[in-house]
ZADRENDREN-704664 format. One record per atom (N, C-alpha, C, O): residue number from 0; x, y, z. Coordinates in pm, 1 decimal, m for minus. Layout:
N
+-----+----------+----------+----------+
!   k !       c1 !       c2 !       c3 !
+-----+----------+----------+----------+
! NUM !        X !        Y !        Z !
...
+-----+----------+----------+----------+
# end
This chain:
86
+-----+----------+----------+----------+
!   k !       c1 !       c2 !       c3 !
+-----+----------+----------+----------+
!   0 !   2407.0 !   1766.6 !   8201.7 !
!   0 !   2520.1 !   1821.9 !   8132.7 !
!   0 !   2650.8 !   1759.1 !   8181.4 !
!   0 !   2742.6 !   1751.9 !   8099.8 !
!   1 !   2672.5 !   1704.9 !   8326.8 !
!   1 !   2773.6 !   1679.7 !   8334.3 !
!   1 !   2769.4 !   1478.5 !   8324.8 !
!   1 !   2846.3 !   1409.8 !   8392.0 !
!   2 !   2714.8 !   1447.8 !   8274.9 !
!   2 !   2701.9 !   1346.3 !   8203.4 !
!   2 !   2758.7 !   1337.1 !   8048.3 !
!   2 !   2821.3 !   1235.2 !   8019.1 !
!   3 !   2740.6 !   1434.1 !   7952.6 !
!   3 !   2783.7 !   1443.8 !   7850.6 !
!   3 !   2944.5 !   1493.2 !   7893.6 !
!   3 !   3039.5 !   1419.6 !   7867.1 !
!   4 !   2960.2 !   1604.3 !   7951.6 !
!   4 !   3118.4 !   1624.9 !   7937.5 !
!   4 !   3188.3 !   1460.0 !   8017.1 !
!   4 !   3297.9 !   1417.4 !   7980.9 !
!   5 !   3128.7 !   1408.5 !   8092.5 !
!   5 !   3207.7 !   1294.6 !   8143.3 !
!   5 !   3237.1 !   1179.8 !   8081.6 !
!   5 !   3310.8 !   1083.0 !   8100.6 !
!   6 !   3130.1 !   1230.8 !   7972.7 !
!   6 !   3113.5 !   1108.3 !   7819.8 !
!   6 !   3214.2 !   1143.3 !   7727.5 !
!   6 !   3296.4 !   1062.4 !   7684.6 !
!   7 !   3209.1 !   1269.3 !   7694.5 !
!   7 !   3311.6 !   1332.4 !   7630.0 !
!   7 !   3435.8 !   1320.5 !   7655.6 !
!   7 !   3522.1 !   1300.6 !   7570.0 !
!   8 !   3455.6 !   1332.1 !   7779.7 !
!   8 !   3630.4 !   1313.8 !   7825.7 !
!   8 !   3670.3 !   1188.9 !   7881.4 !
!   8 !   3785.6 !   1179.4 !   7923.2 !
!   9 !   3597.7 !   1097.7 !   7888.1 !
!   9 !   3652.0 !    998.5 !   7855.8 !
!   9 !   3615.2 !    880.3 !   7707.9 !
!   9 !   3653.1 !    765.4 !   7685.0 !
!  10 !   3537.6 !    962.9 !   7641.9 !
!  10 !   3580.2 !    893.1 !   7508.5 !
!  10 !   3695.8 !    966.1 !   7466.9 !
!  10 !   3790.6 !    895.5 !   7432.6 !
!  11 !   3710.7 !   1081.3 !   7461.8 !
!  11 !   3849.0 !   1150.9 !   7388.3 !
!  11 !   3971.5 !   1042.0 !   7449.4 !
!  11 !   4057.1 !    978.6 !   7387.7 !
!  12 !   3944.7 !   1048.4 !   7580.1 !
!  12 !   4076.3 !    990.3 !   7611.4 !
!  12 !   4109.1 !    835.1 !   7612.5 !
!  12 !   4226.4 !    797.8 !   7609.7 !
!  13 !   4019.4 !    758.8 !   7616.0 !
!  13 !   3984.5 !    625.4 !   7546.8 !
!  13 !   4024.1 !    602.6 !   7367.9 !
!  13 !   4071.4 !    499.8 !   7319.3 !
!  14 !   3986.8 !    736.8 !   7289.3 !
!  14 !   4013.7 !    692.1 !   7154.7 !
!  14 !   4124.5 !    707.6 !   7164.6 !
!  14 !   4173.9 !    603.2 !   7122.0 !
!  15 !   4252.5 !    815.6 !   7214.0 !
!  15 !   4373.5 !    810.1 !   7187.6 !
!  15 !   4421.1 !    720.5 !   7235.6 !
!  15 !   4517.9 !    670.6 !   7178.2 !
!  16 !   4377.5 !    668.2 !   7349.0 !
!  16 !   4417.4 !    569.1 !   7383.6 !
!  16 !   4489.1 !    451.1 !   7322.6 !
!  16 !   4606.4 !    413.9 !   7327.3 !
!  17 !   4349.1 !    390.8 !   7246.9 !
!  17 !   4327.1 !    285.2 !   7135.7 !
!  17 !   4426.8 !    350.1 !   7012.5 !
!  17 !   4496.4 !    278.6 !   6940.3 !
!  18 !   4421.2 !    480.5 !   7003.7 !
!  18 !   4495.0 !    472.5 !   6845.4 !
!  18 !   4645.8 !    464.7 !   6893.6 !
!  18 !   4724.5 !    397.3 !   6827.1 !
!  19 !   4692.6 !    537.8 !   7017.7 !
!  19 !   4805.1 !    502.6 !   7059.4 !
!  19 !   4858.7 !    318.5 !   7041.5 !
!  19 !   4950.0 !    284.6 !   6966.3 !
!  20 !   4821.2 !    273.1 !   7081.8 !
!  20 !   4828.4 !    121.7 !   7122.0 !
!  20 !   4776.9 !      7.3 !   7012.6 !
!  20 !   4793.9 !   m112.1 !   7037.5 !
!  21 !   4734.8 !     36.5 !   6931.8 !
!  21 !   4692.6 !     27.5 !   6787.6 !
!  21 !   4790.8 !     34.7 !   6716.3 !
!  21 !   4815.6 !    m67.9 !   6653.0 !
!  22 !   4894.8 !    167.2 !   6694.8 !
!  22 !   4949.3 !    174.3 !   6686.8 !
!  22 !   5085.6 !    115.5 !   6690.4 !
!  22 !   5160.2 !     77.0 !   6600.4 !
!  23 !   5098.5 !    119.7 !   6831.6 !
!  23 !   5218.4 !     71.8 !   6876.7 !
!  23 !   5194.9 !    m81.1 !   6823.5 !
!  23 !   5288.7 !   m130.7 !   6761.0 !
!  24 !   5097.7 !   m146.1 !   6839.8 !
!  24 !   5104.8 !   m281.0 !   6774.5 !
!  24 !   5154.1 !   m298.6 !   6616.8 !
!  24 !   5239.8 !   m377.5 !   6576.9 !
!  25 !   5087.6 !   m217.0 !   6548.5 !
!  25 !   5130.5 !   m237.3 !   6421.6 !
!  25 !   5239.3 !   m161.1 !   6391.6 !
!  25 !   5253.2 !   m135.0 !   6272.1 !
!  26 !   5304.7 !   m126.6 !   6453.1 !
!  26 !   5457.4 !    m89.3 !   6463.2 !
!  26 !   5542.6 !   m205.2 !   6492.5 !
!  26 !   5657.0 !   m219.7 !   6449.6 !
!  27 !   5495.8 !   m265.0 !   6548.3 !
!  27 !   5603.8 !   m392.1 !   6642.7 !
!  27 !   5579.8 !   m508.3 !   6551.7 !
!  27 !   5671.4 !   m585.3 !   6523.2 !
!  28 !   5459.3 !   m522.3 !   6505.9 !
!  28 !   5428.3 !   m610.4 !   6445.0 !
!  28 !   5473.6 !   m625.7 !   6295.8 !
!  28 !   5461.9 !   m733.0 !   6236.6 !
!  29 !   5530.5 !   m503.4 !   6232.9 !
!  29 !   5546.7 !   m483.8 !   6096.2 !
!  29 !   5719.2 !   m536.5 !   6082.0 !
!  29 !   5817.5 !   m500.7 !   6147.0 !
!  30 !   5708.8 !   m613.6 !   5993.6 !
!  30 !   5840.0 !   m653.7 !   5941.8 !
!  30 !   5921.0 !   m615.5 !   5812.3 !
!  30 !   5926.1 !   m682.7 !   5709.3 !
!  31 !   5958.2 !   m543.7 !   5826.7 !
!  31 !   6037.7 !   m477.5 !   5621.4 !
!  31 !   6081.3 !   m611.6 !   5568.3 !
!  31 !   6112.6 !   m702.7 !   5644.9 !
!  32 !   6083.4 !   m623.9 !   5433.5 !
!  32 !   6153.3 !   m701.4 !   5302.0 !
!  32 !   6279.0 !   m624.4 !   5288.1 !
!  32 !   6299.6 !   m540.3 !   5200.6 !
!  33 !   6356.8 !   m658.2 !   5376.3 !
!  33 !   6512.2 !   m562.0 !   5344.1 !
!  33 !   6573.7 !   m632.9 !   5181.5 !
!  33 !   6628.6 !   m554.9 !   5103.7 !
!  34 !   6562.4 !   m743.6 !   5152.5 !
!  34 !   6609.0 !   m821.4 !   5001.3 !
!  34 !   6512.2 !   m785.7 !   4908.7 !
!  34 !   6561.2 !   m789.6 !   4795.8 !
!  35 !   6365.5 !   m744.1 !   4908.3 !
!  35 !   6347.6 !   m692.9 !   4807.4 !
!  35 !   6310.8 !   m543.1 !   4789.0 !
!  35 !   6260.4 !   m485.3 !   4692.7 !
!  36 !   6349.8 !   m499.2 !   4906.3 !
!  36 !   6384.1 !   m341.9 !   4901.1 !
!  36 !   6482.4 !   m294.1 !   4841.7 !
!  36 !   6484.1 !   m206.7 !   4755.0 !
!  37 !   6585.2 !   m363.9 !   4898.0 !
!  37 !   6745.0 !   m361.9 !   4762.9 !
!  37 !   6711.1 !   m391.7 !   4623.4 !
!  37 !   6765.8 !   m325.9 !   4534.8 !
!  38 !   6628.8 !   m481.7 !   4594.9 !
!  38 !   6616.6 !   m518.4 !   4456.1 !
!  38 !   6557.6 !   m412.3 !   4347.7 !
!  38 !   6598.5 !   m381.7 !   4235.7 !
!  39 !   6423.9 !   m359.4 !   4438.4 !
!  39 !   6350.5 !   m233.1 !   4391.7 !
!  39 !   6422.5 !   m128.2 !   4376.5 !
!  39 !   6395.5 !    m44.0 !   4290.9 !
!  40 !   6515.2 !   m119.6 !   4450.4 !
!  40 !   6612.5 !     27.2 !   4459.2 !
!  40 !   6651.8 !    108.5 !   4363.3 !
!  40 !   6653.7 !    231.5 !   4367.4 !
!  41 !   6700.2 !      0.9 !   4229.8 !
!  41 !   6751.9 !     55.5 !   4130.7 !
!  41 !   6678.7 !     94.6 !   4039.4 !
!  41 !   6740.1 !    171.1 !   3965.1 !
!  42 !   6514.0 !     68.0 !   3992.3 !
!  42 !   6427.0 !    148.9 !   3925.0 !
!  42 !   6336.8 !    182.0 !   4011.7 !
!  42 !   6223.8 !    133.6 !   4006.8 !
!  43 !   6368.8 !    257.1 !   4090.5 !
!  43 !   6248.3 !    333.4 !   4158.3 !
!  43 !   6222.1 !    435.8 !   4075.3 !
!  43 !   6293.7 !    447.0 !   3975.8 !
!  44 !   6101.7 !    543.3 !   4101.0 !
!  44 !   6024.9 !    572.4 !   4028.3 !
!  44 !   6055.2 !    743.4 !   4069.5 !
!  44 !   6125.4 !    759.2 !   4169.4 !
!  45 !   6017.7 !    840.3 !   4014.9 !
!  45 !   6020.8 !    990.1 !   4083.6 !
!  45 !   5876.2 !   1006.9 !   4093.8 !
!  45 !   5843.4 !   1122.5 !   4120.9 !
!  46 !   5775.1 !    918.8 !   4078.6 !
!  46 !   5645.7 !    971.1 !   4112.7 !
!  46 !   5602.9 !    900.2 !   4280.6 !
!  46 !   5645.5 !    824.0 !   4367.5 !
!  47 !   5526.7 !    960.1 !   4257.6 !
!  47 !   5442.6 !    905.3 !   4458.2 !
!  47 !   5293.4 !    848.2 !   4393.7 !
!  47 !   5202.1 !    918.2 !   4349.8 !
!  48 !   5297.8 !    725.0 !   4400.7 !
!  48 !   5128.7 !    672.8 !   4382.9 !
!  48 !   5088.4 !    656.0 !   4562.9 !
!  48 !   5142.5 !    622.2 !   4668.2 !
!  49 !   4988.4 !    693.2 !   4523.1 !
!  49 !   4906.4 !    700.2 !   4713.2 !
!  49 !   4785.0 !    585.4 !   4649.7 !
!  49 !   4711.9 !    610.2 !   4553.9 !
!  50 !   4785.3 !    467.7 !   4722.0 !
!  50 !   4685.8 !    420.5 !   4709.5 !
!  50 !   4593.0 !    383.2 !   4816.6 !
!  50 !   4632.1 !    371.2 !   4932.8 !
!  51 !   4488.1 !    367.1 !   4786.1 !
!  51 !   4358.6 !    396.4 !   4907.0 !
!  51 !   4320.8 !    269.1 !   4954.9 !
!  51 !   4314.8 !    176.8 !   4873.7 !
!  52 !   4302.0 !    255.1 !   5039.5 !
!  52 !   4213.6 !    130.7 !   5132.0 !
!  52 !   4148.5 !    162.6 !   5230.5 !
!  52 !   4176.5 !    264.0 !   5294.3 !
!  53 !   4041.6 !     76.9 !   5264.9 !
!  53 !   3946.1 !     75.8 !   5304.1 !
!  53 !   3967.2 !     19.9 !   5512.7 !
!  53 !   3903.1 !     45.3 !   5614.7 !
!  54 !   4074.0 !    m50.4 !   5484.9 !
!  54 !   4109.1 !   m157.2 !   5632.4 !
!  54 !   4154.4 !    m83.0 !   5747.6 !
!  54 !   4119.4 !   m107.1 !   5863.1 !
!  55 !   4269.2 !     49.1 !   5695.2 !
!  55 !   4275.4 !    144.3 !   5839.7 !
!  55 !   4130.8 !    175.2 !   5850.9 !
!  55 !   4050.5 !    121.7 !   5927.3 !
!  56 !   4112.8 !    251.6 !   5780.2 !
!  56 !   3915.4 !    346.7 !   5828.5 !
!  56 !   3852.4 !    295.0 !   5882.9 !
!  56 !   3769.6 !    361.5 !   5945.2 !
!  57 !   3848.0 !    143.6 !   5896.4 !
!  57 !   3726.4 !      2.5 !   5918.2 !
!  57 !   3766.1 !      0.3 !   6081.6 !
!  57 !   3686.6 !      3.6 !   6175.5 !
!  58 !   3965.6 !     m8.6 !   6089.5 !
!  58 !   3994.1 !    m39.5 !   6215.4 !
!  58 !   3982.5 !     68.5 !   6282.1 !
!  58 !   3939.5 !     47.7 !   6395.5 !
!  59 !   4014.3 !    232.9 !   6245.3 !
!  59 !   4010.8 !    315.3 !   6298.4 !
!  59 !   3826.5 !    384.3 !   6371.4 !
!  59 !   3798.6 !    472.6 !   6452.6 !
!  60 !   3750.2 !    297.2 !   6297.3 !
!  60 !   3602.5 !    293.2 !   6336.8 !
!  60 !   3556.9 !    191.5 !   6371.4 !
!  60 !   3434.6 !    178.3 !   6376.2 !
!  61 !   3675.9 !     49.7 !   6419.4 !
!  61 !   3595.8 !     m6.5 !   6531.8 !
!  61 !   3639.4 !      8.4 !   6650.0 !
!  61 !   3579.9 !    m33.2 !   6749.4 !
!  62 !   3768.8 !     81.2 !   6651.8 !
!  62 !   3833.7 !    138.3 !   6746.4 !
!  62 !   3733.5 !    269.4 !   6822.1 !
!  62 !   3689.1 !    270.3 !   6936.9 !
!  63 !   3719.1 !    365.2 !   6724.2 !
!  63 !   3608.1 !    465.4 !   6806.4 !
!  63 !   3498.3 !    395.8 !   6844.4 !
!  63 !   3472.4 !    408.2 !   6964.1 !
!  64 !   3398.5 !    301.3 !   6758.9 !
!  64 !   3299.2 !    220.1 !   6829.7 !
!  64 !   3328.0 !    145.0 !   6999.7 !
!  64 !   3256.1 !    175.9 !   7094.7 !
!  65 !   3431.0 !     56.6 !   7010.5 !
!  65 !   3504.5 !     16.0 !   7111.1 !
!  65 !   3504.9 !    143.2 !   7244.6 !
!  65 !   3438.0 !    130.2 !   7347.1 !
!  66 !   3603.2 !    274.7 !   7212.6 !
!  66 !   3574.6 !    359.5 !   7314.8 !
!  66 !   3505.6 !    415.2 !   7337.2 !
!  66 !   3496.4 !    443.6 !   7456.6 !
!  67 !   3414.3 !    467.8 !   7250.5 !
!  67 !   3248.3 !    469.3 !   7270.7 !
!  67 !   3185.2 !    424.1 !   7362.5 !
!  67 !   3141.4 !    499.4 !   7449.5 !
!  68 !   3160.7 !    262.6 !   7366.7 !
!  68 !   3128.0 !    160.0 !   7423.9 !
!  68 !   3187.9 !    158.8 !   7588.2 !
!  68 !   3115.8 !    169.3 !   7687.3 !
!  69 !   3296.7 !    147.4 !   7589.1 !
!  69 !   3392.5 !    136.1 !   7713.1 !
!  69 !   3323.7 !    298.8 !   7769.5 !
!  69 !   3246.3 !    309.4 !   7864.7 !
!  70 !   3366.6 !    397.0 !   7697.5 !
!  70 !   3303.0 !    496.8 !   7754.9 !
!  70 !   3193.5 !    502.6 !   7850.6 !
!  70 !   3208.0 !    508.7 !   7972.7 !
!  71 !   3085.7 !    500.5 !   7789.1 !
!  71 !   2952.7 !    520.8 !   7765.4 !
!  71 !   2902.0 !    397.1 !   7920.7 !
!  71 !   2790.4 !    408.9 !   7971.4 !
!  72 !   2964.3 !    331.8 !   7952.7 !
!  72 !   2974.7 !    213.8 !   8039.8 !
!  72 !   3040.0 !    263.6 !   8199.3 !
!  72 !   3001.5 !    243.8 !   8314.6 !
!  73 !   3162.8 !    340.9 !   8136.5 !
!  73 !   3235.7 !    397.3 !   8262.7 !
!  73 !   3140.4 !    513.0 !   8316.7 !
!  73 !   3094.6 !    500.8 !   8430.3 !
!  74 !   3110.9 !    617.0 !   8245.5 !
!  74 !   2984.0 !    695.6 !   8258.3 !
!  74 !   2902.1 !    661.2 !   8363.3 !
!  74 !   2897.6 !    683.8 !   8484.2 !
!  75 !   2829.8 !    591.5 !   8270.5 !
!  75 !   2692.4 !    494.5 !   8371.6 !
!  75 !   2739.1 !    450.4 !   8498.2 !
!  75 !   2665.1 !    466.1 !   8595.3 !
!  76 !   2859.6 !    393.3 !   8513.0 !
!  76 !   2892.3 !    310.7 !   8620.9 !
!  76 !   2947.8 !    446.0 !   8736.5 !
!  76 !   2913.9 !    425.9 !   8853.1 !
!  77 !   3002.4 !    535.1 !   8718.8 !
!  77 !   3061.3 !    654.1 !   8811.0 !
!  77 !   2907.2 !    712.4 !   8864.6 !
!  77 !   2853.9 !    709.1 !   8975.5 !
!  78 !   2857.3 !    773.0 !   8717.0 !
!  78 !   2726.1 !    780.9 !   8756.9 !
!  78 !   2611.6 !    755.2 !   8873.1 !
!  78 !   2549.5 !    835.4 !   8942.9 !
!  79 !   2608.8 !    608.5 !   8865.7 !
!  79 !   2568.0 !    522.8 !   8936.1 !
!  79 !   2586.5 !    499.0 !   9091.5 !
!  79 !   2502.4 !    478.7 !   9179.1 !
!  80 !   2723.0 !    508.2 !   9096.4 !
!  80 !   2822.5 !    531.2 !   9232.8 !
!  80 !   2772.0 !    610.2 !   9286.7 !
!  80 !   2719.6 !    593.5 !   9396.8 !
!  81 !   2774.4 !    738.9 !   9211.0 !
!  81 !   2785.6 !    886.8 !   9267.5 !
!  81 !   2629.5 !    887.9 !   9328.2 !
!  81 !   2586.4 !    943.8 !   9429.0 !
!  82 !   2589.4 !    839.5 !   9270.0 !
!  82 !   2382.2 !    804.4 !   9315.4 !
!  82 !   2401.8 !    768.3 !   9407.3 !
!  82 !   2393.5 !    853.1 !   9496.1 !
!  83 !   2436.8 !    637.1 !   9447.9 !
!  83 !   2423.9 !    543.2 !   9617.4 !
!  83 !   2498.9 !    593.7 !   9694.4 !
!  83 !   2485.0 !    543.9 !   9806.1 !
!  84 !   2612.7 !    709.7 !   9688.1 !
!  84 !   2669.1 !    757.8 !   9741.7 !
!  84 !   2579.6 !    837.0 !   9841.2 !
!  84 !   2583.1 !    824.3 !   9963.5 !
!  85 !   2488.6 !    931.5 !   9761.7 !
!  85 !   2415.6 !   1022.9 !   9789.8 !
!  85 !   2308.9 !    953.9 !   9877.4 !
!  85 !   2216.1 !   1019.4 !   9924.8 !
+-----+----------+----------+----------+
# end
């Protein structure tokens, strides 16, 4: 049992991790069209189209795969310690 909660708390804290910093990349990384934002300005629209993609979900699930992984590794390896310790 205390194998699973040690799995558990550090994948939780591994995925925020990743979405934190994930994040922050594609924050830093994103550049606005300030010239054709002005251009659009004047017929903008009063509706909201939401359109769907597939590429966050893909990254946001190789990201959990990733801390999963890293997890599941740190686990084993404390684990392991805590054995030869003994």
């Amino acid at each position: 049992m205390k194998k699973y909660f040690l799995f558990a708390i550090s994948f939780i804290l591994l995925f925020s991790l990743f979405q934190v910093l994930s994040g922050m990349f594609l924050t830093y990384s994103y550049t606005p069209d300030i010239e054709e934002a002005w251009n659009y300005s004047a017929n903008l629209s009063q509706e909201v189209v939401i359109k769907g993609s597939y590429a966050p979900f893909l990254l946001t699930l190789l990201f959990a795969f990733l801390s999963a992984t890293i997890a599941y590794f740190i686990s084993k390896k404390i684990m392991s310690t805590k054995n030869s310790i003994k």
